[in-house]
N, C-alpha and C positions, 0 to 999 in steps of 0.2 A: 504494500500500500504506500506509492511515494506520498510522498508529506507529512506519512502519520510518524509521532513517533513512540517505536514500539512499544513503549513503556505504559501507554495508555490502551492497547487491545489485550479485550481478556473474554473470557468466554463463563458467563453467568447461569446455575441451572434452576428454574423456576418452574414451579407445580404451574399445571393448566388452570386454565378459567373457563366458564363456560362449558361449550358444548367437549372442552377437554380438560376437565375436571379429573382429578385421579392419575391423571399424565404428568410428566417432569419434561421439560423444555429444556433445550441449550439453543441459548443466547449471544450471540457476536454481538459486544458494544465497543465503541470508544470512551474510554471513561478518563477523565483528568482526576477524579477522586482521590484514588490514592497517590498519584503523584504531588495534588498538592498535599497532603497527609505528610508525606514524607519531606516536605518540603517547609513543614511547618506552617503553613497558610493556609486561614481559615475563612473560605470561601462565601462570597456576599449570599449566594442563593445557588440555584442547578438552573440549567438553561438542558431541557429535555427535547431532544435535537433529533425528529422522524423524515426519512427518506420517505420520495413515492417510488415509482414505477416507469422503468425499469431499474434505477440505483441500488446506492446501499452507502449503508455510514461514510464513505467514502467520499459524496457529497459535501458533509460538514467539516472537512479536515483543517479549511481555512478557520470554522470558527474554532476547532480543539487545539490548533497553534497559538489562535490567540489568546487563549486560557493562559497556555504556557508562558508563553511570554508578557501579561498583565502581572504575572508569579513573579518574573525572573525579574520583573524592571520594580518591582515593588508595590504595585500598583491594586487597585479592588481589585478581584480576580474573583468566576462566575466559574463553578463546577461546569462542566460540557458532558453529557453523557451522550452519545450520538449514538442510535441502537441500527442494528440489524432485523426489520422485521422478520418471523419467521416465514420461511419457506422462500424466503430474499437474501441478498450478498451472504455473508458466510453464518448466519443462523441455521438450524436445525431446518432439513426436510418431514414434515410430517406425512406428506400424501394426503391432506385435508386439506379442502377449499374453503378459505376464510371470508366470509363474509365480511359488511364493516363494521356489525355491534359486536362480530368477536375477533375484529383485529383492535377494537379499545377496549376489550377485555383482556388481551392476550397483553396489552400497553402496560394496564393498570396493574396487572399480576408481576411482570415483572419490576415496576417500581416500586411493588408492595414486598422487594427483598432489598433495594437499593439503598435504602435508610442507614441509620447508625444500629449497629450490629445484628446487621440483616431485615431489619424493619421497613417501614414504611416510608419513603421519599419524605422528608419533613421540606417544609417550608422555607422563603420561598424560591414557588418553580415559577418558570418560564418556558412555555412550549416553543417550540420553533417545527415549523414544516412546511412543507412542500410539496406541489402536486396533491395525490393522493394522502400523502404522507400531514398534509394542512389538516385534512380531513381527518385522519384518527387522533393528530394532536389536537385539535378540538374537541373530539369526543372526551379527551384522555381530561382535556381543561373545565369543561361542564360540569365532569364526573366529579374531579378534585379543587373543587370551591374555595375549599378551607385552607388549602396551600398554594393555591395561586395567587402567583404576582403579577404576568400580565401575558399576552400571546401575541408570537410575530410568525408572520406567515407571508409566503413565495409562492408562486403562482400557482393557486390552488383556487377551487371553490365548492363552496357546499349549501349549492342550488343549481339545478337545472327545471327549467320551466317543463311540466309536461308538453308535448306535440310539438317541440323546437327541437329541432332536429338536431344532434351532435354533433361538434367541431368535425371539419371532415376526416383528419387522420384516424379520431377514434370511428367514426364511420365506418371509414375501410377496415382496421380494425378489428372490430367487432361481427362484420361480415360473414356469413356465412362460406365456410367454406376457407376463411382466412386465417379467421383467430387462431385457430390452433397451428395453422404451417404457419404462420408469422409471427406469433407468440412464443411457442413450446416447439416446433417441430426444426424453427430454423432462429437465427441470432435479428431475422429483419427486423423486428420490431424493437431491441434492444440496439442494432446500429442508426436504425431512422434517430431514434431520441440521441446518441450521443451525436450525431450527427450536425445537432441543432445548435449545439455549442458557437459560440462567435466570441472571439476565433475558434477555429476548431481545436482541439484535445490534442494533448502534446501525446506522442505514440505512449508515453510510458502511463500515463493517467487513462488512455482509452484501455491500454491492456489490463489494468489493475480493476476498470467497471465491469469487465468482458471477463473477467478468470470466477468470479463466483458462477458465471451463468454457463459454464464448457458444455454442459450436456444437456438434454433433454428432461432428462430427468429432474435435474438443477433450474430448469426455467419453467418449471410447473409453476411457481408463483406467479409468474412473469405473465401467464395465461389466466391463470387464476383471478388477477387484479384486474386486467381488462375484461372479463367476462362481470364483474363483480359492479361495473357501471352502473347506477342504480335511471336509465334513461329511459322506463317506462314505467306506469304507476302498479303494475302489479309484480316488477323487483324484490326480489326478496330485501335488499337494502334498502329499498326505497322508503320502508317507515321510519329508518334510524335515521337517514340522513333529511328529512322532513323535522323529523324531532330534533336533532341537534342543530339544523338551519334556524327552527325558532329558538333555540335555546342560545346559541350564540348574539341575536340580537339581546339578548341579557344580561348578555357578558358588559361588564362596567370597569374591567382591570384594564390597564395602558395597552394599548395595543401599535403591534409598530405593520405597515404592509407596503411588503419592497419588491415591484414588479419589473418585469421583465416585458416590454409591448410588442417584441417580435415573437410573438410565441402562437403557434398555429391552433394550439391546442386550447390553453385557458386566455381567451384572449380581453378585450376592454372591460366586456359587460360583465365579467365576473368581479373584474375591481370593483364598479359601479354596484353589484349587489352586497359587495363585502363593505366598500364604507356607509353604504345604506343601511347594513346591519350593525357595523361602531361605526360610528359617525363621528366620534372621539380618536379616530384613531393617527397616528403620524402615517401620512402614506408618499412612499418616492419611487418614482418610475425612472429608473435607469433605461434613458431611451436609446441607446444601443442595444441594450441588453435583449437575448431571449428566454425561451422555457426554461434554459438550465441557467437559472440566474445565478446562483454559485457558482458556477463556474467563469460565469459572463462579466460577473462584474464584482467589487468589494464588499460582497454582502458582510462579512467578518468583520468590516472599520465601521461600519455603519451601525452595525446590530452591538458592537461594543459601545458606540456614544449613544445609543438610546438605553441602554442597560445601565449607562452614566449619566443620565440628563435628569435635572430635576425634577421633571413627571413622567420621567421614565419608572418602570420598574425598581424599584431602591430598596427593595426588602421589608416592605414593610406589609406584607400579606395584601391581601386582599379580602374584598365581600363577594358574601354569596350574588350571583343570580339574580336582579328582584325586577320584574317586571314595572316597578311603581316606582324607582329611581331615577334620578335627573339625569339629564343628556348630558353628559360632560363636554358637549359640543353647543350645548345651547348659546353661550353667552361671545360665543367664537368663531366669529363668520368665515374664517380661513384656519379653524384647525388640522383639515385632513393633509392641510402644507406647512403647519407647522409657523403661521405667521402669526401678526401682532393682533391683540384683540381688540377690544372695544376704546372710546376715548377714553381719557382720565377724569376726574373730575373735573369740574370748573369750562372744560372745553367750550369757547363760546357757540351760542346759536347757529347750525349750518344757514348758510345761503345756497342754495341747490346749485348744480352747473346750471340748468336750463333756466333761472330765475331771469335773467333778462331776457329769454326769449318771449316768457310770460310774462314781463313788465310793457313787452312792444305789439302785445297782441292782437291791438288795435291800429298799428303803424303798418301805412301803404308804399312805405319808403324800402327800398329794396335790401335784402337781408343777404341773399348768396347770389351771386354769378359764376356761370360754368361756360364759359368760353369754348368749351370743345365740342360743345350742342349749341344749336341758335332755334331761333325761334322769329318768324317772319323776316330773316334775313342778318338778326340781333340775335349777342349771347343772352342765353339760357339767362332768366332774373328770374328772383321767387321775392315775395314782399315778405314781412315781418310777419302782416294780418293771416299771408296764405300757407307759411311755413308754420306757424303756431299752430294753427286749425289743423294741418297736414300732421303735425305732431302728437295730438289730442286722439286725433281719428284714427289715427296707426295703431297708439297703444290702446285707444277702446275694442280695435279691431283685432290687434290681437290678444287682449286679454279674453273676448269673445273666441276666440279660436282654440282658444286652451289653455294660452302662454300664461303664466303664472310666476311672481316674483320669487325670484331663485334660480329659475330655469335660463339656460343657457343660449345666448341667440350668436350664432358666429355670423359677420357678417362679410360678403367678398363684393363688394359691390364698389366700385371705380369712383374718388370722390367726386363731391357735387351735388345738388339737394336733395338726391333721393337717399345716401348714405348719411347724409346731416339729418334729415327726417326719421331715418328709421333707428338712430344713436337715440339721440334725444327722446324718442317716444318708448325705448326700452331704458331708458334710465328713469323716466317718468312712472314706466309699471312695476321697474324694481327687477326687472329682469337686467339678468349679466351679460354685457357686450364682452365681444370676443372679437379682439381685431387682431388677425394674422396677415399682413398684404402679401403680394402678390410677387414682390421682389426676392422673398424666401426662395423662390424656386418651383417646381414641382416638388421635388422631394422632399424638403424643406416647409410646402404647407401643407403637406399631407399629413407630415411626420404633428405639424401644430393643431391639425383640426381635429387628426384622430386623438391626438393627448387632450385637447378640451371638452372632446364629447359634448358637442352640441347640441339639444333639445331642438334648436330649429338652426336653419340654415340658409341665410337669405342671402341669395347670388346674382350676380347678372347668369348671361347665359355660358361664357364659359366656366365659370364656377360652378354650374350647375351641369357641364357638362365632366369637369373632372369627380366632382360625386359622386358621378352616373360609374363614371370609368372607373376612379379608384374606392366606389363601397365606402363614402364618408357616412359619419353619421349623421342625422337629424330628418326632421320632417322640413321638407323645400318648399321655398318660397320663390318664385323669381322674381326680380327686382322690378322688369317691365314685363309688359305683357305677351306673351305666347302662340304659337299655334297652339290646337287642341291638342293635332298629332304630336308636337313636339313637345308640349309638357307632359303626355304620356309617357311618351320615350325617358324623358328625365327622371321621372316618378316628380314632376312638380304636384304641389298641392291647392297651391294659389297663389296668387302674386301681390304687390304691394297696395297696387291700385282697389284691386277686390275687397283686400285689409282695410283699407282707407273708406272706403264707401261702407264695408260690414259696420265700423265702429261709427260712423256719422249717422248709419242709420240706428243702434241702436243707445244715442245719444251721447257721444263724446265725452265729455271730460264728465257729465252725470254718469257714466259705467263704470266710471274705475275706481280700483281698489286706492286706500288711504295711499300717500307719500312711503316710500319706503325708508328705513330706517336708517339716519345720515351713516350710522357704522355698519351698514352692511354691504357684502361684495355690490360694487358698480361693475368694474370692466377686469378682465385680463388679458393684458396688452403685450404681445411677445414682442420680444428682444430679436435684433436684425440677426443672429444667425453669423452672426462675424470674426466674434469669439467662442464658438460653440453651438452645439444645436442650440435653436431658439429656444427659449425659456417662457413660458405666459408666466405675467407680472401681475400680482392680484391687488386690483384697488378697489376701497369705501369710495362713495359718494364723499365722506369728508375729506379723503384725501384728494380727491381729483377736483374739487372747489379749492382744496389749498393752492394745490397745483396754478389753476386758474390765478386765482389772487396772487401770486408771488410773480407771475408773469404780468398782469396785467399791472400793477405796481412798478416793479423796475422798470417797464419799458412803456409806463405814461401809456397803454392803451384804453382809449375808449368809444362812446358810443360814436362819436364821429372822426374816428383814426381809419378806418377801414384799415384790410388788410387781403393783400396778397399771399396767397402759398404756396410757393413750388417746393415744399416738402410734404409728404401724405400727411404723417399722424398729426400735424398742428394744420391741416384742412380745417379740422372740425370745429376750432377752437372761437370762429367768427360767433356764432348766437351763446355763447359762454360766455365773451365778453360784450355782446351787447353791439357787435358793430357789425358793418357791410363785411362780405368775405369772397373773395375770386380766386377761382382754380384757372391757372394760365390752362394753355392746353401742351401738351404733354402726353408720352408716357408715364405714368405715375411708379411704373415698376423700374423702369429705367429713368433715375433723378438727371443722368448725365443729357437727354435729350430735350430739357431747358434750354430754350432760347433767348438772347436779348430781345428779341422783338415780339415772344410771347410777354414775357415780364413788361413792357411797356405796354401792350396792349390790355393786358391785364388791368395796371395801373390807372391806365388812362379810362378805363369802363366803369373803371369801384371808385375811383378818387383817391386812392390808397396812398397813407404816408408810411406805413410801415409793410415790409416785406420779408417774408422768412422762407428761405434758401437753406438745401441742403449742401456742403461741399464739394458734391459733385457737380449740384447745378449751376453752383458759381461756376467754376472750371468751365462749361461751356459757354455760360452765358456771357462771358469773358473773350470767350473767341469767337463769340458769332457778333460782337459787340461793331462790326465795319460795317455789318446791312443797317443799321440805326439809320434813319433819317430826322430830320431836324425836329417835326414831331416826335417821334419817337422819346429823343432827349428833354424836349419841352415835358414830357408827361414824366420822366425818370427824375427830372428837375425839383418834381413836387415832394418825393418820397425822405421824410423825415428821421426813419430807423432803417436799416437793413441788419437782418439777424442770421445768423448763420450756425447751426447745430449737430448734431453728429458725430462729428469728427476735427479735427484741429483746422484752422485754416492759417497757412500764412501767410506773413506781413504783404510780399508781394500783393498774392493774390486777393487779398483784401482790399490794399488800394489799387487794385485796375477796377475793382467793383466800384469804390468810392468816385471814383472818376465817370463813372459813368450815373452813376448818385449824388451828386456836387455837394447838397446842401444835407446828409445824412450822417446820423453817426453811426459805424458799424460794431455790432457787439458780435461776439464770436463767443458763449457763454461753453461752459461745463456740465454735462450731464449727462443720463443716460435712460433709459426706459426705466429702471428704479425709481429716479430720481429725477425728473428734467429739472433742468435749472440748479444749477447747485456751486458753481464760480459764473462770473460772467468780468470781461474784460472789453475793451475796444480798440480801433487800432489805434487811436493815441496813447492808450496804454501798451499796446503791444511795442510802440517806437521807445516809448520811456525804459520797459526794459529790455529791451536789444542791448544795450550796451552794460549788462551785469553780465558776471561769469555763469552765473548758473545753466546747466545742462537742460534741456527741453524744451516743451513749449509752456510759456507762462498761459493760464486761464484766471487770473487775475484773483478778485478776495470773493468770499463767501455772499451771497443775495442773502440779506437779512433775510429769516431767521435761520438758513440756514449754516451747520457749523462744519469743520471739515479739521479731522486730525490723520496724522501717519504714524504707522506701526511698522517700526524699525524692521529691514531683513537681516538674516544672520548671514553666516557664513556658507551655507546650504541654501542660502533665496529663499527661506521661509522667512514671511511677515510673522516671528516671536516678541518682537520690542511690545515696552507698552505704550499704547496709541498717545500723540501728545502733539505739540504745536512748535515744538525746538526748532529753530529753524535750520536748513544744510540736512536735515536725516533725511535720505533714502529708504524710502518703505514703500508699504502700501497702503491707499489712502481710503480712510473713513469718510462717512458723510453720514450727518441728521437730516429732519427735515421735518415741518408736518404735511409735507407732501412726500414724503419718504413712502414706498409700495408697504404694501402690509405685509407681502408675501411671496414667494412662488407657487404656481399651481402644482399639485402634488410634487414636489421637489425637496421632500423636507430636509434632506439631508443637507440641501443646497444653502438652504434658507439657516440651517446648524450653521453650517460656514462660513457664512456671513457675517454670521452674529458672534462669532467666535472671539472672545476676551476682549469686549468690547464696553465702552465705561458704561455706565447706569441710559434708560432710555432705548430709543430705537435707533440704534444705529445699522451701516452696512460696510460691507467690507467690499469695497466695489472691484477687484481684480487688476485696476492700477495701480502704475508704481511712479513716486515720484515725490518730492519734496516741497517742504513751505519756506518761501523766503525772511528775510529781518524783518518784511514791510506785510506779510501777512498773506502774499499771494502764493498760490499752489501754482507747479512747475509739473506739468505730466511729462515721463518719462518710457512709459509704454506702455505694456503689458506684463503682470506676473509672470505670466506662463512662455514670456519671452525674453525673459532675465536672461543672460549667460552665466553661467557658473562656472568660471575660469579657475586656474592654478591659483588668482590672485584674487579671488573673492567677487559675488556678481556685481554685473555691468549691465546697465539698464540699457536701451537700443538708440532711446530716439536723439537722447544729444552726437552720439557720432553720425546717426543719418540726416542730423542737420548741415554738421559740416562738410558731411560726403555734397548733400545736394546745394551747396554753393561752389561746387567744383562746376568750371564751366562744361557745359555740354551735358550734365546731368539733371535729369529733369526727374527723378525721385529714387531712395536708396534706402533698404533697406539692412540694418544686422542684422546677421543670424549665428548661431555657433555649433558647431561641429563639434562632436566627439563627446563621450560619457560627462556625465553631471561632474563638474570638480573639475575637470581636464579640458573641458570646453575651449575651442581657440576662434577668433573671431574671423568671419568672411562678412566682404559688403559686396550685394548683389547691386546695381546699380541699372537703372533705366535710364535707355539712351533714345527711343523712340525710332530705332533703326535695328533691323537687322543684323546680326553678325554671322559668319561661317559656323566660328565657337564662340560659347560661354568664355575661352581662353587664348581668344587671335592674339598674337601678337604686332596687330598693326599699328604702324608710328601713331600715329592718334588715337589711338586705343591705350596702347604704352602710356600716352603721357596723361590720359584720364588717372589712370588707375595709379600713375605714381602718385598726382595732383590728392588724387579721394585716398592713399596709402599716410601723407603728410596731413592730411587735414582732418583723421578724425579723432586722433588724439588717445588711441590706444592699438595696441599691438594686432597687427593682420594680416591673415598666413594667405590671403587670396582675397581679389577681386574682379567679381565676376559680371559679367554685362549682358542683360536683357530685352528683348524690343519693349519689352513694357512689362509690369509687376503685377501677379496676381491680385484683386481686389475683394471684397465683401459685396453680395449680392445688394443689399438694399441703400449703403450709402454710395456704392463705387468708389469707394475711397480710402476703407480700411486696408491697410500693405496685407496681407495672408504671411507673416514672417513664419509660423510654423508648414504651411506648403516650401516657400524658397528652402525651408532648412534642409528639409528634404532634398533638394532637388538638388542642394551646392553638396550634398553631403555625395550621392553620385556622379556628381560633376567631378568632383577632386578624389572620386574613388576610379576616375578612366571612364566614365561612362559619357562621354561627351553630349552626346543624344539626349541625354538624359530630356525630361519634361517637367513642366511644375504646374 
C-alpha cells in the first residue's frame, strides 16, 4: 500500500451483526490509534474514514499521513481509523450479499471493539465517506448520536428520486447481462472508476487499488455493491436508505461537503439534495476535481482545517437528532460557503440598489441607451417612467411564474435595457442574480453556470443555445422573443416580454412579495477567470448598495453625470446611481474591440461626463483615436472622469487617453470582483510617483472606508508576516470594506484562505503581492502564485517587467522562473509584436533588445526570450498568463524551440 505507513494496518476480529450474528469477522483497517498511543498523544477525537465502491482504505491514506504528521509536528492530532469494508480491499470474504442496513451494522459492530480496551468507539467521532461508503457512514452517524461530532462526506448521496433514471454509468452497470461480466466476472468496472482519477493514478497506487480485487472470487463485493443500488421502490435497500435520507436532514453536528463536479456518476443534484438536507453545512467544490476526489485533489489539508476551525468539529460531542431544532443556517445567508453573516449592530438603514430607479418612476427623461440597437433610425432609449414599470412587471411576472426569493436567476443576456431590467426586477423579488459573461469562454461558463445551479436561466438566443448543447441547468427564458419551433428546440419556456405582460396583468408592484432582507444573498458575481477558474462572488443587497455608495462618492456621480460603459459588469450601475447610462457598441466579450469613435458616439447621445473603460479598451480606443473627426472630439471634450479598472494601466497609456479627454481627470483605481474599488489613484498621481524607487505599479491610498494592510512573505513566498501598514514590506495585500463580498459560492475552503490570520473584522487576502509606501499608497507587485522563489529569497515580477518594457522596441514583458521552488532563476519573455524564426534568434537587433531588457531589470537572468505577442486573460485582455509563459520558456530552454504557450 504506497503511502501507508505500515505501522498503522492491522487486521481486527469482530462478532457479526445482524443477519451475521454468531459469526466472527476479520477486519482490514488503517488505524493511527496505536501509533499515537505509542507516541504519547492523546488524540482530539477518531475521524471514522468509509470507502465506497470499487476502493478500499487505500482511498484515505492522505488523511492517515496527516494524523501522523499533526503527531510528529506537535500539533491537535485526530485518530484516522480508515476501515476495509467486508467483502472489499483486504477484509474478510464472506460469500454474503450485504445489503445497506447490514453494511451499518456490520460498521457499528466493528467500532463496538474499537474503544478503550476493546469497547465501544467513545467520543468524539467524525464520519468521513464516500461514494457508497457516504452512505453507510451516515447510517453509522444516525445510529451513534451520543458520540458524534460532526460528518464530512465526498461525492456520495443518499436520495434518488423514484422514476429518475440513474447516472448512466450505473445504468450500464446494472444492466442486464453486464453486472456480473463487469463487476465480478472481469476488472471493467473496477478500471472505469480508477480511470476517473484527474490526473490519472501513478502505476504504483493503480496497482495497490487493483491487488485486493485479483480474482473473481475477491470482486464479489464489487458486484454485490452495484446490485445493492436501492433505484426502485421495491429494493430491498430502499426503506433504509428513505429512512436514513430523513434522518440525516436531522442531523445538526458541523458538517463539512467537499465535491468533486467532474464526476459522471454523483453529479450537481446530489450536492443540491445534501445541502438541502444540512443547510449548515461548509461545502467546496474542487472544480477540477472528479469522482475520486481523494485522489483528485487535497481532501486531507482541507478536512484537517475544518477538524480545526472554530465551528468545526472541536470535540465537544454533539446532540441527538431532533427534528424541532434551529437551522444552524438560518441566521447565515452564505453558510454552505463558509462566508460573513449578517450586519452588526448599529448598521445604518439600507438604501436599496434600485432606490433611485424608484425615486424617477415618474421621469420621461431617458435612463439607458444601447447604441448597438436603434430604433427608427436612433439608438435604443428606454425612459426612467418605462424602465421602472418594465422593472415592476418583470418581477410580478416572475414571481407569478414561480421565481421565489432565494432562487437562482443566471443571466446571459448582452448588456443594455433588457439585462438592466431583468437585474433590477430580481433584486427587487429577492431573487439571486448570477452574472457569468461571456468573455469566460465556452468552457469557462459552463464550468460557472453549472457551479451556480441556476433555478432559471434567462438568455439571448445563443445562451440559450449553448444550454441546449451543453445540458445547463434551469428553466429558460429567452431574452427576446422566438419562433415556436425554435423555443421548442431550446426547451425555452417563455420569454421576457410574456414575463412582462404576465406581471402587468396581474398587477405589478401590488403582486409582490415584501423587500427582501438588506442581509440577504443579492448576486454572485464571478471572477474573470485570469487567475484561476472563475470563482462566483456572493453578495447582500447591503453590500452591493455599499459598493454603489463608495463609487458614486469618490467619483462625484450623479443624477445628471451620465455615464458611458465600455466595460460589462459597471453597465448596470446607471439606475443604481440614478443617472443616464450608454452601452457604446461593441463586442462586450471582447473589451479590446472598443472604438474611439464608438466612445464619442456614445458620449455624445447620453451627454456623458464620466466614462468607464476596461484596459483593454483603452489600448484600442487609443489606436483607433486618427478616425476622430472634429465632432467627435467636441463630444470627448465634454467628458469630466475617465475610469479605468481591471487591471493596471500605465502612465503612457493613460495620457494618450487624456489627450483625447482634454478636460478629465483619469482615475485608474484598485480592485477586484471581491472588492471593487479598494485604492484609486490618477494620472497626476501616477507622474508624482514615477520618480520614487519603489518596485510596481503605484494604485494610490485607500477610498475611504476602505483599509488595506500587507502580510509579510517568508522565505518560501508564503504570506506568514503579520498583516500591518510598515511601509517597504513585500507581502500580500489585505483589504476591508463594507463593500467587501460576503463570500465565495461553495468554495469554502477558499473563503478559509482568505480569511486566514487576519486582524479582527472582514477582511480578504486578495492573492496580490506588493507593498505600502511612507505616504500611504499601495504598490502592486503581481501575483502570489507568480513570486519566484530564487537561491536568494522571492522576487515579485512586475517591477523588472516595468523596466524590461521601457527597453525600446518592447511593447510588454513578462517574469517568469524556471526550475524547483528555492532554485528558481529568472527568464523575461518579452513582446515584440513581430515575429521571430526562435524564441532565441540571435539577430543584431534582437541581440541588443535582450542585452538592453538583461541591464535594465535589475536582477539576475539566465535568458531572454521574445514573443509576437503575450498570452492574455479572457475577459480583460490584459492580464500577462505569466504561469502559461512559464511553461513555455521552461521548454524553450529545455531544446524544445517549437515549443507553444
Amino acid at each position: 500500500m504506497p503511502g501507508v505507513d505500515p505501522r498503522v494496518r492491522r487486521t481486527v476480529r469482530v462478532p457479526g451483526a445482524g443477519a451475521d450474528a454468531g459469526a466472527v469477522r476479520s477486519w482490514h483497517v488503517l488505524d493511527t490509534g496505536p501509533v499515537l498511543d505509542a507516541s504519547g498523544v492523546t488524540p482530539v477525537g477518531t475521524v471514522l474514514a468509509v470507502h465506497g465502491n470499487p476502493t478500499s482504505s487505500l482511498l484515505w491514506r492522505h488523511v492517515v499521513a496527516r494524523s501522523l504528521a499533526d503527531a510528529d509536528a506537535g500539533a491537535p492530532a485526530w485518530r484516522v481509523v480508515a476501515v476495509d469494508q467486508l467483502e472489499m480491499g483486504w477484509s474478510e470474504r464472506t460469500g454474503r450479499r450485504r445489503g445497506l442496513a447490514q453494511r451499518v451494522a456490520d460498521l457499528g459492530a466493528l467500532t463496538d471493539v474499537l474503544g478503550p480496551d476493546g469497547g465501544p468507539l467513545a467520543g468524539p467521532v467524525v464520519t468521513l465517506g464516500h461514494d457508497w461508503g457516504g452512505v453507510v457512514g451516515l447510517g453509522w452517524a444516525v445510529a451513534h448520536a451520543e458520540v458524534l461530532a460532526g460528518v464530512a462526506l465526498l461525492n456520495t448521496a443518499v436520495h434518488h428520486p423514484l422514476g429518475d433514471p440513474l447516472p448512466a454509468p450505473l445504468r450500464l452497470a446494472t444492466a442486464r447481462g453486464v453486472l456480473a461480466a463487469g463487476t465480478r466476472g472481469t476488472t471493467a468496472f473496477l478500471d472505469v472508476t480508477l480511470g476517473l482519477a484527474r490526473p490519472p493514478l501513478p502505476d504504483e497506487v493503480r496497482r495497490a487499488y487493483r491487488a485486493p480485487y485479483r480474482t473473481a472470487g475477491r470482486r464479489d463485493g464489487i458486484a454485490g455493491f452495484v446490485a445493492d443500488i436501492p433505484a426502485s421502490a421495491d429494493h430491498p435497500s430502499r426503506p433504509a436508505l428513505d429512512a436514513l435520507a430523513d434522518a440525516t436532514a436531522r442531523l445538526r453536528v458541523p458538517a463539512l461537503l467537499l465535491w468533486g463536479p467532474h464526476d459522471p456518476v454523483f453529479g450537481e443534484r446530489y450536492l443540491d439534495d445534501l445541502v438541502a438536507r444540512l443547510p449548515h453545512a461548509r461545502v467546496h467544490r474542487f472544480v477540477d476535481a472528479g469522482h475520486l476526489l481523494a485522489e483528485d485533489a487535497p481532501v486531507a489539508d482541507a478536512l484537517a482545517d475544518w477538524l480545526g476551525a472554530a465551528d468545526g468539529p472541536r470535540g465537544g460531542g454533539a446532540t441527538a437528532p431532533d427534528p424541532a431544532a434551529p437551522d444552524p443556517a438560518a441566521a447565515d445567508p452564505v453558510a454552505a460557503s463558509g462566508g460573513a453573516g449578517p450586519a452588526t449592530p448599529g448598521t445604518p438603514p439600507l438604501r436599496r440598489l434600485g432606490a433611485a430607479l424608484e425615486e424617477r418612476a415618474q421621469d420621461d427623461d431617458v435612463a439607458v441607451l444601447d447604441l448597438s440597437r436603434t430604433h427608427g433610425g436612433a439608438p435604443l432609449a428606454v425612459s426612467w417612467r418605462r424602465l421602472a414599470a418594465t422593472v415592476t412587471d418583470l418581477a410580478a411576472g416572475l414571481h407569478a411564474a414561480g421565481v421565489r426569493a432565494g432562487q437562482r436567476v443566471q443571466l446571459l443576456v448582452p448588456p443594455g435595457p433588457t439585462l438592466t431590467a431583468a437585474v433590477y426586477a430580481c433584486l427587487r423579488l429577492g431573487a439571486v442574480v448570477v452574472v457569468a459573461d461571456a468573455g469566460l469562454g465556452v468552457r469557462g461558463l459552463s464550468r460557472a453556470v453549472r457551479g451556480a445551479r441556476p433555478d432559471v436561466l434567462v438568455a439571448a438566443e445563443p445562451g440559450l443555445v449553448a444550454a441546449r448543447a451543453l445540458g445547463w441547468p434551469g428553466r429558460r427564458v429567452a431574452a427576446v422573443g422566438l419562433p415556436a419551433a425554435v423555443r421548442a428546440a431550446l426547451g425555452v419556456e417563455t420569454d421576457v416580454a410574456t414575463l412582462v405582460a404576465r406581471g402587468r396583468a396581474a398587477g405589478g408592484g401590488g403582486a409582490l412579495p415584501p423587500e427582501p432582507d438588506p442581509d440577504a444573498v443579492a448576486a454572485v458575481l464571478h471572477t474573470s477567470g485570469s487567475t484561476g477558474p472563475a470563482k462566483g462572488v456572493v453578495y447582500t443587497h447591503r453590500q452591493l448598495a455599499a459598493m454603489r455608495d463608495v463609487v458614486a462618492e469618490h467619483l462625484g456621480i450623479g443624477p445628471q453625470t451620465g455615464l458611458v460603459t465600455g466595460f460589462a459588469p459597471f453597465a448596470l450601475l446607471g439606475p443604481a446611481f440614478g443617472t443616464r447610462s450608454a452601452t457604446p457598441v461593441m463586442d462586450v466579450s471582447a473589451p479590446r474591440t472598443l472604438t474611439a469613435r464608438a466612445v464619442a458616439d456614445a458620449v455624445r447621445v447620453s451627454r456623458a461626463t464620466v466614462v468607464f473603460l476596461s484596459p483593454a479598451a483603452i489600448m484600442n480606443v487609443v489606436a483607433t483615436a486618427p478616425a476622430l473627426d472634429a465632432a467627435d472630439r467636441a463630444a470627448l471634450a465634454g467628458v469630466r472622469t475617465v475610469l479605468s479598472t481591471g487591471a493596471p494601466v500605465g502612465e503612457r497609456l493613460l495620457a494618450a487617453v487624456v489627450d483625447l479627454v482634454p478636460r478629465a481627470v483619469a482615475h485608474t483605481p484598485y480592485g477586484m470582483t471581491e472588492c471593487l474599488l479598494v485604492t484609486d489613484i490618477t494620472l497626476e498621481g501616477i507622474r508624482e510617483a514615477a520618480g520614487r524607487p519603489d518596485a510596481g505599479v503605484c494604485v494610490g491610498r485607500p477610498i475611504p472606508p476602505a483599509q488595506v494592510l500587507v502580510s509579510a512573505l517568508d522565505a518560501d513566498g508564503r504570506a506568514t508576516g503579520a498583516p500591518g501598514a510598515a511601509p517597504g514590506v513585500l507581502g500580500e495585500v489585505l483589504v476591508a470594506a463594507p463593500h467587501l463580498k460576503s463570500g465565495y459560492d461553495r468554495l469554502w475552503w477558499t473563503d478559509r484562505a482568505a480569511a486566514r490570520d487576519v486582524p479582527p473584522g472582514r477582511w480578504h487576502r486578495t492573492g496580490d503581492v506588493g507593498h505600502l509606501d511612507d505616504e500611504g499608497r499601495l504598490w502592486v507587485e503581481g501575483r502570489l502564485a507568480h513570486v519566484l522563489l530564487t537561491a536568494d529569497g522571492p522576487v515579485a515580477p512586475v517591477g523588472a517587467e516595468q523596466a524590461a518594457e521601457r527597453v525600446p522596441l518592447v511593447r510588454r514583458a513578462a517574469l517568469v522562473g524556471v526550475g524547483p521552488a528555492g532554485a528558481q532563476v529568472a527568464v523575461v519573455v518579452v513582446e515584440t509584436g513581430r515575429r521571430t524564426r526562435s524564441p532565441l534568434a540571435p539577430a543584431a537587433t534582437a541581440g541588443l533588445v535582450r542585452e538592453a531588457v538583461r541591464g535594465a531589470v535589475g536582477v539576475p537572468v539566465v535568458a531572454v526570450l521574445a514573443r509576437a505577442t503575450l498570452p492574455t486573460d479572457v475577459r480583460h485582455n490584459s492580464k500577462v498568463d505569466r504561469t502559461r509563459l512559464a511553461a513555455w520558456a521552461t521548454e524553450v530552454l529545455a531544446g524544445h524551440g517549437g515549443a507553444r504557450a
